[in-house]
N, C-alpha and C positions, 0 to 999 in steps of 0.2 A: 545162605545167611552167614553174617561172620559175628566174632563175638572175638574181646581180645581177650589174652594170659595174663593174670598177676601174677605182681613178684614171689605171688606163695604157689604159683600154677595150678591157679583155680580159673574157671573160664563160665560166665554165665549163660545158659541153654537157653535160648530165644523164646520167648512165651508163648508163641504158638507153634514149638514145636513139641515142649513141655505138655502142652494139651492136648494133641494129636498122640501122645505114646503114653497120655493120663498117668506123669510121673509130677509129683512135688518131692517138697522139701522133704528129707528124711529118706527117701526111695535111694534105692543102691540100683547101679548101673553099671555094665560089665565094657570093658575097651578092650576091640579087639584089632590087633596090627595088621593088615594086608599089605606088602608091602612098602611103598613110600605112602598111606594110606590109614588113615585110623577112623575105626567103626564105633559106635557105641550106640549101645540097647539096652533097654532093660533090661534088671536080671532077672532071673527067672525066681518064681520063688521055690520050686523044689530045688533041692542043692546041687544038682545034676546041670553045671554052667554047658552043657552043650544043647540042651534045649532051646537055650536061647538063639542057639544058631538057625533053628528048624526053619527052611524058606529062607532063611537070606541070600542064599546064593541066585534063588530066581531074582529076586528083587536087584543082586547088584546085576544079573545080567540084564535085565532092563534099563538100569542105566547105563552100563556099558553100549546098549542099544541106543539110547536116547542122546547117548554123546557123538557115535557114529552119524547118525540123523542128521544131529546139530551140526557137526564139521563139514559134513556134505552139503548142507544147507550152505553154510556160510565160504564155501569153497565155491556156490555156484554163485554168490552174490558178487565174492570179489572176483572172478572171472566176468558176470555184466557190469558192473562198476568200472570197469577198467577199459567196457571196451566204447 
């Protein structure tokens, strides 16, 4: 999903994604840099911001998996495509 920046670099969360992590108005949410790359989660509500982290990294290596997939996939399309 994409969502654009305002001039004040506010950016609005897609509504079903807002529902899926049951965050509204008024809920704080933590950004976290990964490289060329930014995360963001809920924050946690103990004050301890590394809870939030707990399981992300499975989760991003699933998509890291899911992107491999993907290019393989479409590496094998445009080699039948082409021929």
């Amino acid at each position: 999903m994409e969502s654009t920046i305002t001039r004040k670099g506010q950016v609005t969360i897609p509504k079903s994604i807002r529902e899926s992590l049951d965050i509204s108005q008024g809920d704080r949410v933590l950004f976290i840099q990964l490289g060329d790359k930014a995360l963001m989660v809920p924050a946690p509500e103990s004050k301890d911001p590394m809870r939030a982290l707990e399981g992300i990294f499975d989760e991003l290596r699933s998509v890291q998996e899911l992107k491999k997939v993907a290019l393989k996939k479409a590496k094998t399309f445009a080699r039948y495509a082409s021929e």
